[in-house]
Steps between C-alpha positions, in 0.01 A plus 500: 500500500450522894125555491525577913694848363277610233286836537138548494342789344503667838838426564663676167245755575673627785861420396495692164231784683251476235117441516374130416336617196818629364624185514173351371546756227868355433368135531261607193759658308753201534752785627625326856590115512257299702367151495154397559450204790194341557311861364711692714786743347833441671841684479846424540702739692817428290336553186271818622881606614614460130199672344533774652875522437432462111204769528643787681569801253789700590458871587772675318 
């Protein structure tokens, strides 16, 4: 794991266009993969990628 590429709170913020306490709220919830470095929640583009691959519902 590169830690130099992983995204802050702020940083998914803005790439998935959702307030930081949505993402709070999914930290709670265990519902978005994250790990937790020195008290401060990190992301992995790759996996955030992934996620929301696996979570998008199909409109048909």
């Amino acid at each position: 794991m590169d830690i130099a590429a992983l995204m802050t709170i702020d940083d998914l913020s803005l790439y998935l266009k959702v307030s930081r306490r949505t993402i709070y709220e999914w930290l709670k919830h265990h519902k978005i993969p994250a790990v937790k470095l020195v008290g401060q929640w990190r992301f992995q583009k790759e996996k955030i990628d992934s996620w929301m691959v696996e979570n998008t519902k199909s409109i048909n």
